[in-house]
Residue, then its C-alpha position, 0 to 999 in steps of 0.5 A: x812724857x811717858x816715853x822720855x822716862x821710858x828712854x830714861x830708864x834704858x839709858x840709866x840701866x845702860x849705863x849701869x851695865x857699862x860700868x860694871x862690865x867695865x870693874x869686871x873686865x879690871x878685876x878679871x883681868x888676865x895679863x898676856x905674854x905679848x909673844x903669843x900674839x907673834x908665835x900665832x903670827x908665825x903659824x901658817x893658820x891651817x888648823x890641819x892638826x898635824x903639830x898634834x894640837x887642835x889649832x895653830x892657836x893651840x900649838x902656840x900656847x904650848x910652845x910659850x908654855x915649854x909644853x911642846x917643843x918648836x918645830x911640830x908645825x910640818x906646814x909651815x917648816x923650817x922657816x916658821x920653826x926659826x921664826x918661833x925660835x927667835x921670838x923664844x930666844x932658843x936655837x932651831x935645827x932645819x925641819x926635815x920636810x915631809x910629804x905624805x905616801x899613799x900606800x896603794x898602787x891599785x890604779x885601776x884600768x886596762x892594760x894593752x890586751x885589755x885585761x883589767x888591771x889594779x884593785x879588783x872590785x868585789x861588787x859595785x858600792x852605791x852607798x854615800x861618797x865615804x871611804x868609811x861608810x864604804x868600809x863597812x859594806x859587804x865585809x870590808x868595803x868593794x874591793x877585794x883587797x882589805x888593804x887597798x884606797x877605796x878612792x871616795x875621797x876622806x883625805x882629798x876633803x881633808x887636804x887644806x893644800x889641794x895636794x891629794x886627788x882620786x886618780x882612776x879609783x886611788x888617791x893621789x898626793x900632789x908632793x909639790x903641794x903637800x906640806x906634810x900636814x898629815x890631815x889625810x892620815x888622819x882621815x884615812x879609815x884604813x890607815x894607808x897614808x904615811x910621811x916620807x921624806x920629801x926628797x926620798x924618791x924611792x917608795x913602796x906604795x902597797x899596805x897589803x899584809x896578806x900572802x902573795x896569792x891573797x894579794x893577786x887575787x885582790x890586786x894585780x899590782x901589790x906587793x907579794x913579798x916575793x923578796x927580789x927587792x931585797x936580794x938586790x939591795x947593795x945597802x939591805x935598806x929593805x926587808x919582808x915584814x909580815x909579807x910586804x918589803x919594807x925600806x929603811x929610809x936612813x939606809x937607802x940611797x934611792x939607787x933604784x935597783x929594787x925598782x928595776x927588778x921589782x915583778x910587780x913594777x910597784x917600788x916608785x924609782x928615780x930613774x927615768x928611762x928603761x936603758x937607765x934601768x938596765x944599764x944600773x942592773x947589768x953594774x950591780x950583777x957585774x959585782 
């Protein structure tokens, strides 16, 4: 008897609870724009943070709100930014692809006379597996170069597309893959990864500020603001910024003669072979 009112008890309390979760959920109730639901259903849900806000459901939500303008999500490009259009009844330019750009050439190995070349290591670092933690060693990390990746990896973990991998001690950005995201920019301590447009071919991977002596010192392939680059450029798409060249991108044409004539072999070119090079250099000198 006594478990037959025990039973009783919880079942009338049950059912208490019920119905005033039920008056609750009426009288708190909080109508919702039915496009949330679809501007979410148009975001790639990466959560990378690249648009600036901390989710994808977050993006929407300022979106529907007029808080932020369509097209801020680089994963999902241009294709998500007209879906988003469409739903908001509001027109959509294209969205310029980007890719993210480690500015670090300092691959380190050995060249044909086995003389070491790339990042020098002031010693060896033994602490965590962290490009932070190792920053904070022996006075800016083991390398010789302050500027330089310290290749323990923050943005290959950050990376929600595998795009980046540690390629001999320097990160390395797969641009098939990237999506712009700019979650490794964001892990990046020492600040080296920016965006570039995905069909600019033309790059300079080097972040270091000091005077070309510094640089060679702590690097046999930075950039030490020697000036070639920009005598040669038909366009001055380039220029020396605090030691190091710096490129217009709304100016270059990715003709590739700063690459052929860079010392350093550091500016990232379009042109394949060494006879394409020379044959480009020979024309421009001719003018």
């Amino acid at each position: 008897m006594d478990i037959l009112i025990a039973i009783g008890i919880l079942g009338g309390l049950g059912l208490v609870f019920g119905l005033v979760l039920s008056a609750a959920s009426k009288v708190f109730y909080v109508e919702t724009d039915p496009r949330l639901e679809k501007l979410n259903e148009c975001l790639p849900g990466a959560n990378c943070g690249g648009c600036g806000y901390a989710g994808c459901g977050g993006y929407a939500e300022a979106v529907l709100k007029g808080e932020a303008a369509i097209g801020l999500c680089a994963s999902g490009g241009t294709e998500c930014a007209q879906a988003m259009g469409e739903i908001m009844g509001v027109k959509v330019s294209d969205v310029a692809r980007k890719v993210a750009l480690v500015r670090c050439s300092g691959y380190r190995g050995v060249d044909a006379d086995g003389k070491e070349t790339g990042a020098k290591l002031k010693g060896e670092y033994e602490g965590f597996s962290d490009c932070l933690a190792a920053s904070k060693v022996g006075g800016n990390g083991p390398l010789a170069c302050k500027f330089g990746c310290l290749g323990f990896g923050n943005c290959v973990k950050a990376c929600k597309y595998d795009a980046l991998h540690i390629v001999d001690g320097v990160a390395k950005v797969d641009t098939e893959r990237c999506k712009g995201c700019m979650a490794c920019a964001t892990a990046c301590p020492r600040n080296l990864i920016v965006p570039v447009d995905y069909d600019k071919h033309t790059v300079i991977a080097c972040a270091s500020h000091a005077k070309g002596a510094v640089t060679v010192r702590g690097c046999t392939q930075g950039c030490i603001g020697c000036g070639i680059c920009v005598k040669i450029c038909p366009h001055d798409a380039i220029k020396i910024e605090n030691n190091l060249a710096i490129i217009d991108y709304s100016i270059c044409t990715s003709c590739g003669l700063c690459s052929a004539v860079c010392p350093k072999k550091l500016i990232a070119s379009p042109i394949d072979t060494p006879e394409e090079v020379l044959a480009i250099v020979k024309a421009h000198m001719k003018k």
